[in-house]
C-alpha angles and dihedrals in degrees: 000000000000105000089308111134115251093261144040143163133265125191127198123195126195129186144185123199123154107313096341139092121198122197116197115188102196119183132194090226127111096271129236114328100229094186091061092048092053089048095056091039094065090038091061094049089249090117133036108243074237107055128107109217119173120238082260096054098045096051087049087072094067076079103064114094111266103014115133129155089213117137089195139029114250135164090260110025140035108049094092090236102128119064108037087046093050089053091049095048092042 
């Protein structure tokens, strides 16, 4: 889908110290746009036009119920249900 090649590459990383277990999910794909975070993020009222928010900052919005940088409603993409539901079930 737009423009990505058919196939990429996922790595999982699990590791074991002491009493913990830690789980990384690593893809091959560009990364978080933070500038389109940030966009939607001042169009939505989230975020002053004004503000400086780090990169940091900016990609910890895809967290927050209902944010999506989605420009259209699919069957996958675009309800802002994902991220913020993955970091309250993990």
């Amino acid at each position: 889908a737009a423009g990505k090649p058919a196939t990429g590459t996922i790595t999982v990383d699990l590791r074991h110290e002491g009493n913990d277990v830690s789980v990384e999910f690593r893809d091959d794909g560009a990364g978080l746009n933070v500038e389109r975070i940030r966009e939607k993020a001042v169009a939505r009222g989230i975020v002053q036009p004004d503000a400086v928010i780090s990169d940091a900052e900016a990609a910890n919005l895809i967290f927050m119920p209902g944010f999506s940088t989605a420009s259209e409603v699919t069957g996958l993409s675009g309800r802002g249900i994902g991220m913020d539901v993955v970091r309250s079930e993990i």
